[in-house]
N, C-alpha and C positions, 0 to 999 in steps of 0.2 A: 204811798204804795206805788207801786211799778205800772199799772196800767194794763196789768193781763188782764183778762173776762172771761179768758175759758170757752170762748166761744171759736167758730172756725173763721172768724179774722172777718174784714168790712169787706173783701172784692174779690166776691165770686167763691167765698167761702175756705179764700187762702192765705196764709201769713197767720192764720191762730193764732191765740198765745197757750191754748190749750190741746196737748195732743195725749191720745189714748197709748198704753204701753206694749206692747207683744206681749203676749204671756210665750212666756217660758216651756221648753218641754218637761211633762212631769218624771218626779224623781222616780228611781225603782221603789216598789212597793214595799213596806216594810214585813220583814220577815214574822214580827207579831206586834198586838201592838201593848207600847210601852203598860207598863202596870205598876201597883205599889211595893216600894222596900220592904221585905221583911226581916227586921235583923235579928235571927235565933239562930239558934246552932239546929242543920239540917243536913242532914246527908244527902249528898246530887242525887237527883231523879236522872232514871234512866235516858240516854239523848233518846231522841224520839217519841216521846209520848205526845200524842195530839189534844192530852188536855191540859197538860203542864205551863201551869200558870207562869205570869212573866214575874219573875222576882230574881233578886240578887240574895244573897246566901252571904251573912257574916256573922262573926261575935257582937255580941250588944258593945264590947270592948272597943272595938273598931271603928273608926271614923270613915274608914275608906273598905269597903268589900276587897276580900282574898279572891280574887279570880285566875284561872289559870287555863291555855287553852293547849290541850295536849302537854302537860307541864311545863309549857310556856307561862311565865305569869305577868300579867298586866300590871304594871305599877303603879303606885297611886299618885306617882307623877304624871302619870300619863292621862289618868281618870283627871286630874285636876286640869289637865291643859284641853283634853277633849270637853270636859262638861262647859264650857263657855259658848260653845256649837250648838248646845241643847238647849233651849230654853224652854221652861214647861211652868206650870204650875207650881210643882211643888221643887226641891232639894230632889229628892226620893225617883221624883220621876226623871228628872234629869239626869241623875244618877244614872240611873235605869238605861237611860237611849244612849249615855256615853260611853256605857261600859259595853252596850251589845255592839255599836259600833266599832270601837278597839274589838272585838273580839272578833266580829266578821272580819276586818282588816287584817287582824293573825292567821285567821282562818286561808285568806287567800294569799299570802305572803307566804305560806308553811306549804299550800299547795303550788305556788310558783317555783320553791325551792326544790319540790320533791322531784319537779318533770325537768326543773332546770332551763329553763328557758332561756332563749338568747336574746338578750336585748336588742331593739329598734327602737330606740326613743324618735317622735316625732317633736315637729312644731311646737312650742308652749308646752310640753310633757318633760316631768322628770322624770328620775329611771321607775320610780314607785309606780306612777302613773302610767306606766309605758307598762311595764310589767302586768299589772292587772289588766291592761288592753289585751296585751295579747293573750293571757289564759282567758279571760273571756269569749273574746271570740277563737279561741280552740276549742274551749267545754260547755259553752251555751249554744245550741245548736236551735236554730229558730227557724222554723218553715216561711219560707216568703208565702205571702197572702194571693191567692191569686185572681185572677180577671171574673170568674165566676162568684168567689165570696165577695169582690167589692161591689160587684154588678147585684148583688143579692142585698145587700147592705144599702147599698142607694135606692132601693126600689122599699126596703123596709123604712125607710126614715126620709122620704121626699120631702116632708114638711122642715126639716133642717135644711135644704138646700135651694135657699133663695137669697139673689143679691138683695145687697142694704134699702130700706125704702131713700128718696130723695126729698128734704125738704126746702124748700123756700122759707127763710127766715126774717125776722125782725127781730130786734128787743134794746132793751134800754138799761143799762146795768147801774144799778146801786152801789155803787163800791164801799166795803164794809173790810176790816181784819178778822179772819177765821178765828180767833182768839179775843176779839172785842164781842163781850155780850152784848153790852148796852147798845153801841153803835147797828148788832145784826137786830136787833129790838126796831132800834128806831128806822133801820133800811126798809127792813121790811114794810112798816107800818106805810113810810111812806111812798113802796111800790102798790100796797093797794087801794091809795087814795090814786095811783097815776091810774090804776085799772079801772076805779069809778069812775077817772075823767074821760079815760077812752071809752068805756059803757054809752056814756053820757055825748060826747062830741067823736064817731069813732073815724073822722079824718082827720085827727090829731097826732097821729103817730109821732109822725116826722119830727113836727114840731116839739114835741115833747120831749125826745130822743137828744137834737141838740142843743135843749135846754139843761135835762137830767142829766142822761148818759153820761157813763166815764168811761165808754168803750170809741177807741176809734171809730167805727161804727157809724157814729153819730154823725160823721160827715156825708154821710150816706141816707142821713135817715132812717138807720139803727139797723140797715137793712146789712145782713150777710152771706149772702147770696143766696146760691144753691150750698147744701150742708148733706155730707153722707157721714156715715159711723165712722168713725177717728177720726176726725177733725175735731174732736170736743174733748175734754176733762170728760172722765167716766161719770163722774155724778150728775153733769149737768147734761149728759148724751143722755142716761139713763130716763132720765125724767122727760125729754125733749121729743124723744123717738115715740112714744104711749101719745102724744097731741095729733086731735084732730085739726083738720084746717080749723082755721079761727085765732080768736085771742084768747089766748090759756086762759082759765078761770082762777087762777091763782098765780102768784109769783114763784119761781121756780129756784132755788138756793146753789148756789155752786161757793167753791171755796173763795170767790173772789166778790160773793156778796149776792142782791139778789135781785134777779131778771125780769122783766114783764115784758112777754113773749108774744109776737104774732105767727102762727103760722099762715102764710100767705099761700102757698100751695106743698099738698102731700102727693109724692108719686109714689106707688107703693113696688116693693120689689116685685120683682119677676122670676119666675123658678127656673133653676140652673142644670143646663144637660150633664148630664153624665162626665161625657168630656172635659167640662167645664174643674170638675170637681174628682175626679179619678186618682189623680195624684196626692190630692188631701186625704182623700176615704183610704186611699192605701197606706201612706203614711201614718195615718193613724191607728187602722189597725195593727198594722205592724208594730208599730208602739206598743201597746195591748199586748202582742201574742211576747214580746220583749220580756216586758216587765214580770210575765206569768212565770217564763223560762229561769230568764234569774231569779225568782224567788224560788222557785224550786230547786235550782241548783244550789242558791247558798244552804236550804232547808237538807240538800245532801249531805254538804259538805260539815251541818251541823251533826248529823245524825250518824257522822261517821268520825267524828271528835269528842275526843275526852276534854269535855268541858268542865270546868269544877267552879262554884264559885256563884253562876248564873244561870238561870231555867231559859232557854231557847227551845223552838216546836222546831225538829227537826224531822226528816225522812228515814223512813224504817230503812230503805234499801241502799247500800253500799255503795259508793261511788264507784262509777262505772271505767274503767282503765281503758 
């Protein structure tokens, strides 16, 4: 094995071999959500009805649903190259999210054509993608959030804003294959014979550290320094950050095998001003008020389309010119 631990590295908690990931910004919300095939012969339900189940509409004959958006119709070429995008549970449901997706896609390609828009492709965008930028933000119109609701928002939720606590670490890694049962059997077993020993003799650490360990670490006396949130593999952060000062009562499992952990000092976060965090809280709501706006918009754009083929919940009211 290569020698990672997952932890934030022997000196001072830097050089890891384990770092946490960014998450991502979330996607727009979906316009409903996926539901089961039903393939009988049904006449389209009116767009817009708010209780209009999510189904696709075929012959029992048909391998691929007849969809059509404003007598545009969706091929079952197209159904068979988008449904690899969908992964779900069943055929049916994936079905289900590739063909709604082709059809919003129609949907805003049909409304790009009709205002005629003039391309500005940017950076990394081809014309498709440039194109829906810019109807976008011509037809989604989003209120900026402002200084009062984020001021309002922080004061509602202070217990989310506080930096990371600080620990002072130890540990002694077991190295094990994520994929070897027997091997995480036997690591284990024999991290909490190490925990009996420190129980038993508990100025052993060190010693113990660079006899076990198979973390660099161990030159150190398993010691890794000061440790804050991302500097570790999420599962082994996860389990790490819940320790009181002391020696964990248990061994602690990460993908690189399993730990017997000291905490040698906990400093706990401290609550962060306003200023500190202003640009997050607004960010994020703005986000929020984003995702509400598109989905209403494409629920217009549903609700003023002759759709045949798929049941979409669209908006009673007319897209607004």
């Amino acid at each position: 094995m290569s020698g990672g631990c997952g932890c934030g590295g022997g000196k001072g908690g830097s050089g890891g071999c384990g770092s946490s990931t960014q998450a991502s910004a979330p996607a727009p919300a979906d316009v409903v959500a996926p539901g089961a095939v039903q393939f009988e012969a049904l006449a389209p339900e009116p767009a817009g009805t708010d209780e209009a189940p999510a189904q696709l509409i075929a012959s029992s004959e048909q391998e691929w649903p007849i969809i059509s958006v404003n007598a545009v119709s969706i091929s079952p070429q197209a159904l068979a190259q988008e449904l690899q995008y969908h992964p779900a549970e069943s055929r049916e449901e994936a079905l289900y999210q590739a063909a709604r997706a082709l059809v919003i896609r129609e949907l805003l390609q049909q409304r790009i054509a009709e205002l005629g828009l003039a391309l500005q492709v940017g950076a990394g965008e081809n014309e498709e993608e440039a194109a829906t930028r810019l109807l976008l933000e011509r037809e989604v119109q989003v209120p900026q959030c402002d200084e009062a609701t984020c001021l309002r928002y922080y004061d509602n939720n202070r217990d989310r804003f506080h930096s990371a606590p600080l620990l002072a670490v130890r540990h002694i890694l077991l190295e094990c294959a994520p994929d070897d049962a027997e091997a995480r059997v036997l690591a284990r077993d024999q991290a909490e014979t190490l925990l009996q020993r420190l129980e038993d003799v508990p100025g052993s650490f060190a010693e113990l550290a660079v006899s076990y360990s198979a973390c660099p670490s161990k030159a150190q006396g398993g010691s890794l320094g000061q440790i804050s949130k991302g500097q570790t593999v999420p599962e082994f952060e996860r389990q790490l950050f819940t320790l009181a000062p002391g020696l964990a009562g248990k061994p602690l499992e990460s993908r690189y095998g399993w730990h017997v952990v000291s905490v040698d000092q906990r400093i706990e976060g401290q609550p962060l001003p306003y200023e500190a965090v202003s640009t997050a809280i607004r960010t994020q709501l703005q986000q929020g008020v984003w995702q509400k706006a598109l989905v209403q918009y494409l629920q217009t754009l549903i609700g003023a389309a002759d759709i045949r083929g798929i049941r979409l919940q669209g908006a009673d009211s007319p897209l607004v010119q």
